[in-house]
N, C-alpha and C positions, 0 to 999 in steps of 0.2 A: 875534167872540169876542175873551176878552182871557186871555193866558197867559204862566206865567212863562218866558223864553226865554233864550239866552245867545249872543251873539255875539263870536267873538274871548276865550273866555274868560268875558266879564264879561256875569252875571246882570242880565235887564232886566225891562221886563211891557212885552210886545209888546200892541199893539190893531191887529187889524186895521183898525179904523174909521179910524185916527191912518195907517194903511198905505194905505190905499185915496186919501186925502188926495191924495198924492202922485204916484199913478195906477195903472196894474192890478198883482196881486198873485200871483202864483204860487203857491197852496197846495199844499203837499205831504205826503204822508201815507205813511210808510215803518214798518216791522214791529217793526227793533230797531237801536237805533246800535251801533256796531263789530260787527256781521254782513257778512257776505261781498261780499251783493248793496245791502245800507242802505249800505256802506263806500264800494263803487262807484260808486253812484249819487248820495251826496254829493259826490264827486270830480267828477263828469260835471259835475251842476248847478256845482260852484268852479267849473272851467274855463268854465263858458260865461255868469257872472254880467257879463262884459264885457259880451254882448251882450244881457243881458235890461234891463243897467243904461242903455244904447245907447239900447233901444226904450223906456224911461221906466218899466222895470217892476222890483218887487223880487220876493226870495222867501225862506220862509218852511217850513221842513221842521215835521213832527209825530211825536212817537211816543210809546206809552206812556211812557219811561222817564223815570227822577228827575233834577232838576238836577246832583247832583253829577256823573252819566255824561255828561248833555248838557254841560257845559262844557269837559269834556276833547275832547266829539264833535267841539262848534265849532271848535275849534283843529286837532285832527288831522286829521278828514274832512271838516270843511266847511272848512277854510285860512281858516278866519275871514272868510270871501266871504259870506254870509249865517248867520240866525240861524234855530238851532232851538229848538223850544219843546216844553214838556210840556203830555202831556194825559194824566194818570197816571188820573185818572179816567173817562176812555172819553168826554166829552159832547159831544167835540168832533170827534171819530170819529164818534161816533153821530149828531150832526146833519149831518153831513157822506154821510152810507150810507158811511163808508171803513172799517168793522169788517170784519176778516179772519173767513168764514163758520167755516173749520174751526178757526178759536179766536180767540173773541172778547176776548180780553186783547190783542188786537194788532191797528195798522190793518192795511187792506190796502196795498199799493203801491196808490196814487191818487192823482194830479195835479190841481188845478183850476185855471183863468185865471178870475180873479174882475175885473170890469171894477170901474172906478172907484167906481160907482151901485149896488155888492153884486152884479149879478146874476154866475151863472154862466156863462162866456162856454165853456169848452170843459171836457171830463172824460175822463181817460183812469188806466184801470185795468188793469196785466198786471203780474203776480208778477214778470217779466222786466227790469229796469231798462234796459235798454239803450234806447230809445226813448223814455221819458220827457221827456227836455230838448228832444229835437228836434219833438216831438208840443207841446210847450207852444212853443216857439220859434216856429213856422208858424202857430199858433192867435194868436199874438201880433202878430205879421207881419201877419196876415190884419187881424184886429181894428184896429189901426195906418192901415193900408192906409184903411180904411175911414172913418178917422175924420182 
C-alpha cells in the first residue's frame, strides 16, 4: 500500500514497498489518534523504536483519521520515532481484516510483522495495547534469529 503519512510533523507518501526495501516492517492498525489507549500505545511503540531500529525493522501506525490530526499525532504521541499514515478510506483496514467489527469507521487495534518478500510473518489483535510492542518485538527476534 501507499499512503499519505507524517513523520515528525512533516507530511510524506509512505510505500510500503520503498519500506520493505529496507527490511521487515511493523504495521500497525490503531482506532483513533489522541484517544486514551491509541495515545499509549503510540508512546509504547516511541519508546521501543530503538530496538525495532536495532533489529533492522521500521514501523508504521494506521487510522482512519485526516492528515491535519496525524501531524500533530506524529509529534506528540509518536515523539516523531516513526510515521503514521491515513487510511481515511478504510482500504487499507480492509485489506488488511484490521476493521473494528462493532464499527466499521475504525481499524481494530492490529499489529503485523510484514517480512521483507511482503508475506505476513506475525498478527496480533486485542483492543488492550499493552502487549503489542512486546508481541511484535519476539515475533521479530524470532524471525531475525532465523534468518
Amino acid at each position: 500500500f501507499t499512503t499519505q503519512a507524517s513523520l515528525g510533523g512533516k507530511e510524506f507518501t509512505f510505500s510500503l514497498a520503498d519500506a520493505l526495501k529496507k527490511g521487515p516492517v511493523i504495521v500497525y492498525f490503531y482506532p483513533e489518534a489522541f484517544t486514551k489507549g491509541c495515545s499509549l500505545e503510540a508512546h509504547a511503540f516511541a519508546e521501543a523504536m530503538p530496538q525495532f531500529t536495532a533489529l533492522g525493522a521500521s514501523v508504521i501506525g494506521l487510522s482512519h483519521d485526516g492528515m491535519e490530526k496525524l501531524v500533530k499525532f506524529s509529534t506528540a504521541d509518536c515523539a516523531s520515532a516513526f510515521p503514521v499514515g491515513t487510511d481515511a478510506d478504510h482500504k487499507i483496514m480492509t485489506s488488511y481484516d484490521a476493521v473494528l467489527a462493532k464499527n466499521p469507521d475504525y481499524a481494530n487495534r492490529t499489529s503485523y510483522l510484514v517480512a521483507p518478500d511482503g508475506k505476513i510473518l506475525a498478527e496480533y489483535t486485542n483492543m488492550g495495547y499493552e502487549a503489542h510492542v512486546e508481541t511484535m518485538l519476539a515475533a521479530l527476534k524470532a524471525w531475525k534469529a532465523s534468518h
